[in-house]
Every structure is written in structure tokens, then in C-alpha cells.
N, C-alpha and C positions, 0 to 999 in steps of 0.2 A: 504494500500500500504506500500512498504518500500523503507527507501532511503538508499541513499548510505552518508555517516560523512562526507565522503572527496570530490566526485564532484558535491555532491549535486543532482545527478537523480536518479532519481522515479521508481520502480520494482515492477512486478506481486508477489504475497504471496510467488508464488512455487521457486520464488527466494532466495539465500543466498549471494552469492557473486554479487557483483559490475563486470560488464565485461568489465569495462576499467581498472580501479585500484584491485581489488582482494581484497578491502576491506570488511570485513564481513557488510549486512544489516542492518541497524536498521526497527522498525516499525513507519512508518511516523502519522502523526494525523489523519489520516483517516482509519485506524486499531488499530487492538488490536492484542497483541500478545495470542499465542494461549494457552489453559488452565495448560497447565505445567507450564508457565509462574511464575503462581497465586503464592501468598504469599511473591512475591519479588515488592521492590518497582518498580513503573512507569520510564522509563525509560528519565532522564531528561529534552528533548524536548518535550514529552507528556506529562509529567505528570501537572495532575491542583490544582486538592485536592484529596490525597490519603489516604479513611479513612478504620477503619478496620470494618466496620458494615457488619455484615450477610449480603448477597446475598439474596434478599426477597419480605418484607414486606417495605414500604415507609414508611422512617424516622418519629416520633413524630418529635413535635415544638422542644422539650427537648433533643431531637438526637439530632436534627440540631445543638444548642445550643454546646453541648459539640464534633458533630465532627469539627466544627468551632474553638474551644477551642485548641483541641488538632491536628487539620490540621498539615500535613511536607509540607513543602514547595520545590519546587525544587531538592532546594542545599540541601536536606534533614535536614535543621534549625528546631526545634520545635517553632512554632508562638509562642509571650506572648500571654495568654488571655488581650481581651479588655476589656474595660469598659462595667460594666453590664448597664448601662445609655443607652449604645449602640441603634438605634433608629431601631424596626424589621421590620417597614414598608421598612426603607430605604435597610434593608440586602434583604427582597423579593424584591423590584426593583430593586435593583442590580445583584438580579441571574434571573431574570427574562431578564432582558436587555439583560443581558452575553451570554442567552440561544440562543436567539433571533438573535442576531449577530454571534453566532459560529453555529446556523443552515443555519441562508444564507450563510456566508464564506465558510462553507465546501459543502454546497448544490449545492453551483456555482461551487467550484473546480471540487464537482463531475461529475456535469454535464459538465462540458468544458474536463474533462476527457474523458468520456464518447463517447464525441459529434461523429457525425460518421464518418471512414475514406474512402472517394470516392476516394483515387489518391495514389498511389504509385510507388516508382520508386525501382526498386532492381541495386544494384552496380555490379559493374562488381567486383569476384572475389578475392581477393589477392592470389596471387600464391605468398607461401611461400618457396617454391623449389627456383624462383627467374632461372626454368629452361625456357627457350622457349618452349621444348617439351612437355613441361605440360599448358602451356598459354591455349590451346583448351580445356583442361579442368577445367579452371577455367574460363576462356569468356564464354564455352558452357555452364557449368551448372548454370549463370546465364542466358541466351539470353535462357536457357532451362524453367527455371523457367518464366522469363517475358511471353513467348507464351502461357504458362500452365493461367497465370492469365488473358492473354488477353482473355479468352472464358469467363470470366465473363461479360458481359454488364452491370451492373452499377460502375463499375472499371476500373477510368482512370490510364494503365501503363506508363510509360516513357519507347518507343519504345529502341531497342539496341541501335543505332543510337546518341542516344542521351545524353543514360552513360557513351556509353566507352570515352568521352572529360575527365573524372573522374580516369580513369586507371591509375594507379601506382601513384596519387595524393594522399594527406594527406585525408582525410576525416572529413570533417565538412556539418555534418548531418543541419544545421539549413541555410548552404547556397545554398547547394546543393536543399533541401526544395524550398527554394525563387527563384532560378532560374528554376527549374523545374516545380514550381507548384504546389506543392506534399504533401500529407498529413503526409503519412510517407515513411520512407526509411529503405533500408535492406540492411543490409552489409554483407559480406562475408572472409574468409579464407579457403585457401587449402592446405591440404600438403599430399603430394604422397611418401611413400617409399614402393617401391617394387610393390607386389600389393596390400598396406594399404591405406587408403585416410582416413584422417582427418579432418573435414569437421567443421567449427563451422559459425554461422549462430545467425544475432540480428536482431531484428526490432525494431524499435524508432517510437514513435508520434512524427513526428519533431514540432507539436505544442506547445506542452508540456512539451519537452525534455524528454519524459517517454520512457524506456525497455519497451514495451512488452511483447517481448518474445526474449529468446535465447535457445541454444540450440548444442551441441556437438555431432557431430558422427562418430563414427569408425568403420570403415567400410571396406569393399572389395572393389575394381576396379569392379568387374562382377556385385559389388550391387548399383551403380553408380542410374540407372535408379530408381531403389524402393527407394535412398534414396531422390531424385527430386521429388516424386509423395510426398512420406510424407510429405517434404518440403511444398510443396504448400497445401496440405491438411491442416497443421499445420498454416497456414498465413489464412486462409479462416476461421477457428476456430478463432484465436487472433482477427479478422478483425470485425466477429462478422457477415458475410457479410450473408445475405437470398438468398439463388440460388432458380431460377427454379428446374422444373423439368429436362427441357431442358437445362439448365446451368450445373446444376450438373452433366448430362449425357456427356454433351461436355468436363469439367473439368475431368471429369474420364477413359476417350476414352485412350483406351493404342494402340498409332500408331504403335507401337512394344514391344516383348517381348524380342525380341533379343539385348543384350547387346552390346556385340560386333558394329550389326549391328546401336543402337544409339550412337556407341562411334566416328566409322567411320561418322556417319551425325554428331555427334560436330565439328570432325577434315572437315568436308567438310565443315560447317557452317563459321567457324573459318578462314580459303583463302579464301571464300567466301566475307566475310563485308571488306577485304583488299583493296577490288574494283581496283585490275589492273590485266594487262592478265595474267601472269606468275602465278601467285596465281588461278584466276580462272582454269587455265589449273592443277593445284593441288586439289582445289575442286572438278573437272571433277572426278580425279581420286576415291577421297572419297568415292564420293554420289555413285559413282558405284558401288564399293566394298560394300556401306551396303547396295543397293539391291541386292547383288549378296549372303549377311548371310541374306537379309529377303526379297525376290522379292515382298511381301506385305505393304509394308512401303512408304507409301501416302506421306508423310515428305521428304524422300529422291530422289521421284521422281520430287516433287515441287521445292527442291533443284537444282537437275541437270537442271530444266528448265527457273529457276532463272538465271543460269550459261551462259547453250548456249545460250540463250538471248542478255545477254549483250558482248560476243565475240565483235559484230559488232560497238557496240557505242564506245569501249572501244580499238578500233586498227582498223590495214585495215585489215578487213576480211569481203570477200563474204558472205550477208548476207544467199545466197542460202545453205552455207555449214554448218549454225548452226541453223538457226528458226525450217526447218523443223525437227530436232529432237529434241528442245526443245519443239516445240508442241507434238510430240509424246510422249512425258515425262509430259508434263501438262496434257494431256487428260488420261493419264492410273491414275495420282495421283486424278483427279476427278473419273474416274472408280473406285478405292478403297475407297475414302471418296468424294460424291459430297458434302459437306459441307465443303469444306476447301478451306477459303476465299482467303489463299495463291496460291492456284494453279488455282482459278480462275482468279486472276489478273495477274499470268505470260504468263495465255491462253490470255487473253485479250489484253495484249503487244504484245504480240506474234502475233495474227490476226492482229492488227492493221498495224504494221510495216512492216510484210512479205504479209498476205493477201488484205492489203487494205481495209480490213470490218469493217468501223466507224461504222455500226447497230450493229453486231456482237460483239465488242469490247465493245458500251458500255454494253450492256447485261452484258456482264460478269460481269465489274467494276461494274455495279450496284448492281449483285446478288453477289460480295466480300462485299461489302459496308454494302448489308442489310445483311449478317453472320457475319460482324466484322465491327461494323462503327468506332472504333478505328484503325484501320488500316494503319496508315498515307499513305504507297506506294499506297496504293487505289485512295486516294482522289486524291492525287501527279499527277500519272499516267491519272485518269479520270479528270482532270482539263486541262490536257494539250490536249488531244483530246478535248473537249467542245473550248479549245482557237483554237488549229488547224482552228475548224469548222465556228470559228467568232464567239461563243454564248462566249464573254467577261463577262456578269456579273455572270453566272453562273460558266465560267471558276475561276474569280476570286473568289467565293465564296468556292467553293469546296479546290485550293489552300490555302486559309486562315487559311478552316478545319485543311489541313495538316499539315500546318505550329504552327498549335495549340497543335497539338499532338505531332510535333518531331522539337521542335524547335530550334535545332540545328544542323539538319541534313542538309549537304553541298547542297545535289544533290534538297531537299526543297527549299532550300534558295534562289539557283539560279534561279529556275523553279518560284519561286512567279515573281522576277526581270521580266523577259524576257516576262512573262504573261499580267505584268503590261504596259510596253513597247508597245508590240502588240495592248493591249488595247488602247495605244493609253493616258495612264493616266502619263505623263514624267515625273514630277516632284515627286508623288509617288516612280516610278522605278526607279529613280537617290538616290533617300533617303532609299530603302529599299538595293540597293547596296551598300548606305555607309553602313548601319547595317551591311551586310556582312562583308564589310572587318574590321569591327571592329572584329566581330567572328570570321575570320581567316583571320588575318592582312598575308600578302603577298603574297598573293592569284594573281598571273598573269591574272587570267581572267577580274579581277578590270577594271582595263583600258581598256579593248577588249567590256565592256559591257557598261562602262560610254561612250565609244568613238562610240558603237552602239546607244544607246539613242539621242546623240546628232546628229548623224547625219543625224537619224529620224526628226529632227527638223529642219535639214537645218542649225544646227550651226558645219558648218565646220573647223572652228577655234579650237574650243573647242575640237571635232572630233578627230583631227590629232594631237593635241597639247597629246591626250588619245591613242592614236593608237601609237605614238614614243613613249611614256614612256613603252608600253607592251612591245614594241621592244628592247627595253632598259633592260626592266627585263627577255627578256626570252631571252637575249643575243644573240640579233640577228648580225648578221655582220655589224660592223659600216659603213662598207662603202652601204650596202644597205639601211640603215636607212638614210643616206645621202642623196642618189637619192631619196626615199623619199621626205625627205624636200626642198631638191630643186624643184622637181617637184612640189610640194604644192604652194612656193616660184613664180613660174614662170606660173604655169598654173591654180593656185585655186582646187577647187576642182578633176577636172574631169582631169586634170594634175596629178590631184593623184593617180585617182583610177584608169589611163589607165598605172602608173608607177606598182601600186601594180600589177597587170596584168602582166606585164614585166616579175614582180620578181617572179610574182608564174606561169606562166607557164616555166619557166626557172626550177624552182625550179621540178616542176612536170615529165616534160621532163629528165631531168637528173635520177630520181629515177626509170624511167622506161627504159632507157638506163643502166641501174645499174643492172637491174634484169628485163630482157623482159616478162619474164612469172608469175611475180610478181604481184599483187592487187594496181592497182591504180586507185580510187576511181569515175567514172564518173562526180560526185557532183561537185568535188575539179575542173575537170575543168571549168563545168557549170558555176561556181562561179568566175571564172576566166576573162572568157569570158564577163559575165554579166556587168563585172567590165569595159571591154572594150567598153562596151554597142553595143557588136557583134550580133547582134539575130540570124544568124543563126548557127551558132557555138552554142549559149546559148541553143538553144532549140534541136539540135540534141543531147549534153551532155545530158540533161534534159531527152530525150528521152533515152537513155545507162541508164543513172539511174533508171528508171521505169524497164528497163528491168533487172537489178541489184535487186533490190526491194530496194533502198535506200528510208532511213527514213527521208532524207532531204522533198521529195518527197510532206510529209503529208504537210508540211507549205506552199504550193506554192501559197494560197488563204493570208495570211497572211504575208509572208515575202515581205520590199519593194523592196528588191533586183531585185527583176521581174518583177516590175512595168511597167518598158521599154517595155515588148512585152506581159502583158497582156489582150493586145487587138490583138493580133498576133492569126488566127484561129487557127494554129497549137497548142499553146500554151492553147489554152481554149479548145481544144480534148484531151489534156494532163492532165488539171483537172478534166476532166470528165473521163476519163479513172483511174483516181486514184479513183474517185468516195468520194472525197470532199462534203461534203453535201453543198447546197446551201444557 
């Protein structure tokens, strides 16, 4: 190996410079430099005893004798000769020792060198433009690269999700390691003039602190995609990693050849992970335009179905105006590749939410799981059906998974909480929401989800005391926070929850006096209602929503809020009508 004088890490041979400092190489103890080398002294961190005897035949007693004699040391000093008294037993024990100690030392090094790397995280990018218009190509061609490594199966990635927390932060490879998990990590730069892309690219043992590998490219915009395949071919070399037959087939599958049309899937990828509508409705735009340069591209079908998907979670939109055509976009991208665990889990969301089909739905989640059992949205997704359905220990196991793979992704994070909660396990679900808002301190939902917990418990103190503070942070009108608290103040609970009722059918009413042919949500009054402990109000909403396809729908066997009339027959032909497993 070689290191670097000044920070001290460690380089593959085909290295020369250092690619933090630019400092030239040296040859560390564990190499030799190479035979042009010869004739010049040992470079003074290696060198031990440098004599000048033939290359050959094993030294006479009488060599030994006089290259001991005339040994250079280090600093290049010529030793005195010792005393010829000198004791020989003791100078063979003593090289005998020495041998014996620098073959484990460097034996172990190599070995821990060596040892194997199961887990890596690639970073998101630096865009050195420092342009926004160029950001989708430096997120994409990492989040391009992660997905390329995720068809390995004994190689755990750190999902996108979960690097970009790292975007435009300084970069320290051995923290980023510990909190991720990771054996090694890959870093990145970009820089775009015109249509040139500069492209340089390291990988680290974060064990080790060892380079790897690095590597510089200049390149074309059109050659974007051939230089992402190299990319990853080159990490699968360094990694040292054994594919299948079937791995290497999957690692090599080119979802497109069209440039263009992978440039437009980065830019749709890119609105995409923003996770709000405005951006999705730019995503839309994307993913269409690159099947419109490759109507063959399985990726960008999966993409647009990713999108319409989440319209409905994500605003008030009719869920009837976006499933059916993101299922039509999931089922064509299984028609081009049925192996692609992505577009089976957006099918699986997708049936679950619009068609009601828990058999259906898990199929799918199952058959993304066994294609890609790193897949965190899989587990995520198939965990919260299994809690829908009441099967709690397997919900919470599959959860777990997720949370193992992407463990800092928001939409994880909450979903273990509310899991946990359902389950019925509170003290858990009170402790895994503080871990959230430690991960992201000022999160509003905090309070809305400790104030749900507790009043799963019947501690209503605690409850309301969590429910004004949300009110507080999502700057609700004082004077309604108010009535609030007095009504808490004067009637206990059920003072409360007939004041919140108040406030949001008011609230509801008004929006749809605002704009009469506007979406507003059946759910929201359901919820309303419930509050007021109305049944028949709660279950005719209840009923508007089924016929909505709302996704509140799926929890009605699990949520307490319904407790009140789930012994109402109406109400128990409405879970069977969702078709709830029992």
C-alpha cells in the first residue's frame, strides 16, 4: 500500500497522489516500491536494514557478520561495528523474534485490510456549479448509483432517504460510517460547463480510513449514463464482491439506452424525494417526457406511479383522479421488467388504498421483498397493512426491518410510532417519538402523536396539555386554543373533544363555502362527528368515504376513534365491505 506524509491514509499501488491534500505517495510497510526503485536507499519509514548483497543465494554466517557490520540505519548513519564478543545465539533470537512479531503485525493489518465490505453508503453529490439546475444531476447520479448497487443481495446500501440528511454538509467519512452503519462510503463531485461534466469519485474503508479507489472523469452530458454503469462496475471490482449469475444479470440490465430519456427520470426523481405537491406535479411532468424519448423504460413508468400515488396522502385530492392511473403506470412498468421490486410495491399501495385488496396487496409487497429484501419502502408499506389487519407482531417486525435499512427516513420513523401505539405497546411508542424529534427537532407532529398515545390511555391531562402545544406550534388562533382549554377546564374530556368538533366542523364548512365544487375530504368530517360521539353523522361520513376510496378507511378495525359504534351493524357492513381481514 501507500500513504499519504501528511494525513496519514492509506492508497491502492495504482495511486500517486493523496485526494484530499495533493500530496505525492509514499510506499507504506506493507509494499515495496516497484523495481526502478532499486539501487536507491529504503525510503525512511520503511527502511530496517538496507544491505547491498546480491539478490539470491541466503546469506553465509560471514555475510550476516559483515552486513550487520556495515548496516545504514534510517537516518542513513553508518552503524560502529560491535564487539566481536558479540553473543550469535543472542543476534538469531533476536531476528528470529523480530520476524515473528512483524509477520503477525503486518499479517493482522492485512487481514483487517482485507476483511470484507457488506454495507455501503454513496453520498449525495457535490455540485460544484453551486447551481440548483444542476442539483438533479448531482442527487441523481448518486440515488442512480445506490439503485444500481441495491441488485446486489449481499450488499447492504444506505437507501437515498437517508444520505441526503449529509447534502451540502462537510464530510467526515468515519461519522457518517457510525451512524449509518457502513463499511465504506463514496463520495462525490460534479461540475457541469456547457455540455462537459467532471465527474471525480473516492471510496474509503471507513474502517481503516483506506482510499480505495478514486477516480476522475471527463466526460459528455449525453455520456452521463455509460459513465454511472462504469461507476458501479468499478465499486463491484474494488469491493471485491462474488455476484451470481442472477446478480450480475440484474447489475447489468440497461433500463435504457436513451440518454436524454435517463436525464429527464433524474430530473423526475429529483421533485420527486421533495415529497410535497407542487414538486410532484413537476415530477409528473418529467417521468412523462422520458417515456415519451423511451416509451420502454420500466424506471420511469414506476416513477410516474410512485407520483400519482401519493397526490392523495399528500393534499385534498380525489383519490379516484390519481390511483387509477398510477396503477396503469405500475402494471405497464411490471409488463417491461416483472422483476422490478419498485413497481411492484407502488402496485401494491396502489390496490390497497384504491382497490381494497389486502390478499392482493400483500402479494405484491411480498414478491418486492423476495426481489429486493433491502428495500426499506417495502417493508414500511407491508408492515402497515399487516398493523391495518391487527397481525401486530409481524407488523412490528417487518417495521423494524425498515427502520434498519433507512434509519432516518421521516415517513419510517413515524410509521414505527403509530405501529407501536396501535399495538397497543405505549411506552415503546412514547420513547421511539422522542427519538424522532430528536432526528428532527421541530417537527409539529410531536405533540399530535404524544397527545394521541396518551389518550389511548385515558390520560387526558397529558393528552391536551400535547394537543395545545401542536396548537401552539402550528399557530393556530389563540382565541381557539382558548375555547379549547376552557372547554377541557369545565367539561374534562368529552368537553373537549365535543369543543374540537365545534372548531373543525366550522373550520370545514367555511372551506367549502369558499369553493362549493372544491374537495373536501368525507374523512375530515367523519372525524368530526366521531368526536361528537354523533353515530349517525359518523357512519354516513364513513360511508362518503368508502365511496371516495379514502385511505383512512383501511384502519377502521384499529383506530379507537370508532370504538363508539363499533358494535353499530351499519358500521360492521362497512368493514366488511372494505374487506378488512378478520
Amino acid at each position: 500500500m501507500k500513504k499519504c506524509p501528511q494525513c496519514g491514509r492509506e492508497y491502492d499501488l495504482s495511486m500517486s497522489f493523496c485526494l484530499d491534500d495533493g500530496a505525492e505517495l509514499l510506499y507504506g510497510p506493507r509494499s515495496q516500491p516497484p523495481a526502478s526503485a532499486g539501487g536507491q536507499f529504503d525510503e525512511p519509514q520503511t527502511a530496517i536494514l538496507h544491505t547491498t548483497d546480491a539478490v539470491g543465494e541466503a546469506p553465509t554466517i560471514a555475510q550476516i557478520h559483515t552486513t550487520e557490520k556495515t548496516a545504514v540505519l534510517p537516518s542513513g548513519i553508518v552503524k560502529a561495528p560491535k564487539s566481536k564478543m558479540f553473543d550469535k545465539r543472542m543476534l538469531f533470537g533476536a531476528l528470529a523474534l523480530a520476524v515473528i512479531v512483524l509477520a503477525g503485525f503486518f499479517g493482522y493489518k492485512y487481514l483487517a485490510s482485507t476483511k470484507q465490505i457488506n454495507s455501503i453508503a454513496v453520498m449525495p453529490f457535490e455540485n460544484k456549479n453551486s447551481d440548483a439546475d444542476t442539483d438533479y444531476l448531482s442527487d441523481g447520479l448518486a440515488e442512480s448509483l445506490i439503485f444500481r448497487l441495491t441488485q446486489i443481495p449481499d450488499l447492504r446500501v444506505s437507501p437515498t432517504s437517508s444520505v441526503m440528511r449529509y447534502k451540502g454538509k462537510e464530510t467526515d467519512i468515519a461519522k457518517i460510517a457510525s451512524e449509518l452503519g457502513v463499511d465504506a462510503v463514496m463520495t462525490g463531485r460534479l461540475t457541469k460547463w456547457g455540455d462537459n461534466l467532471n465527474i471525480t469519485v473516492e471510496l474509503v474503508d471507513a474502517r481503516t480510513n483506506k482510499s480505495l479507489w478514486g477516480e476522475q472523469y471527463e466526460r459528455k452530458l449525453s455520456e452521463l449514463l455509460t459513465t454511472q454503469r462504469e461507476i458501479v462496475a468499478e465499486i463491484v471490482g474494488k469491493l471485491q464482491l462474488k455476484l451470481s449469475g442472477e446478480s450480475e444479470q440484474k447489475l447489468a440490465k440497461k433500463y435504457t439506452d436513451n440518454d436524454e430519456a435517463y436525464q429527464l427520470y433524474l430530473q423526475g426523481r429529483f421533485h420527486w424525494n421533495k415529497r410535497n405537491i407542487p414538486e410532484f406535479q413537476k415530477a409528473v411532468v418529467f417521468f412523462k417526457q422520458a417515456i415519451e424519448k423511451d416509451p420502454n423504460y420500466a424506471l420511469a413508468y414506476s416513477g410516474l406511479a410512485d407520483t400519482y400515488s401519493q397526490f392523495p396522502t399528500y393534499g385534498d385530492f380525489r383519490p379516484k383522479d390519481y390511483f387509477p392511473q398510477g396503477k396503469q403506470a405500475a402494471l405497464k412498468a411490471l409488463e417491461l421488467d416483472p422483476n422490478l421490486a419498485e413497481a411492484h410495491t407502488s402496485l401494491a399501495q396502489i390496490i390497497i388504498h384504491f382497490d381494497y385488496d389486502f390478499a392482493g396487496a400483500e402479494r405484491s409487497y411480498k414478491r418486492a421483498i423476495e426481489l429486493d429484501p433491502n428495500y426499506p419502502t417495502a417493508h414500511q408499506w407491508y408492515a402497515e397493512l399487516l398493523s391495518w389487519s391487527g397481525r401486530d407482531d409481524e407488523s412490528i417486525r417487518e417495521i423494524t426491518k425498515a427502520i434498519e435499512l433507512d434509519p432516518f427516513s421521516i415517513a419510517i420513523n413515524i410509521s414505527i410510532c403509530s405501529q407501536l401505539q396501535r399495538a397497543g405497546r405505549f411506552d415503546e411508542a412514547l420513547l421511539q417519538n422522542k427519538k424522532f424529534n430528536e432526528l428532527f427537532p421541530g417537527e409539529a407532529g410531536f405533540h399530535r402523536r404524544n397527545g394521541n398515545i396518551y389518550a389511548d390511555q385515558g390520560k387526558y391531562d397529558q393528552a391536551v396539555e400535547e394537543y395545545l402545544l401542536e396548537a401552539r406550534a402550528k399557530n393556530f388562533k389563540p382565541e381557539n386554543t382558548t375555547r379549547l382549554k376552557e372547554a377541557y377546564e369545565k367539561g374534562g374530556w368529552d368537553g373537549y373533544e365535543r369543543m374540537r368538533q365545534e372548531l373543525r366542523l366550522e373550520e370545514l364548512n367555511a372551506k367549502h363555502a369558499k369553493d362549493p365544487n372544491g374537495y373536501v375530504r368525507a374523512i375530515d368530517f367523519a372525524f368530526a362527528y366521531a368526536w361528537g360521539k354523533d353515530k349517525d353523522n359518523t357512519i354516513e361520513y364513513l360511508n362518503k368515504g368508502y365511496d371516495e376510496r379514502e385511505r383512512q378507511l383501511l384502519l377502521l378495525k384499529v383506530n379507537k376513534t370508532w370504538d363508539f359504534v363499533r358494535d353499530d351493524p351499519r358500521f360492521k357492513e362497512l368493514v366488511r365491505r372494505v374487506g378488512i381481514p378478520e
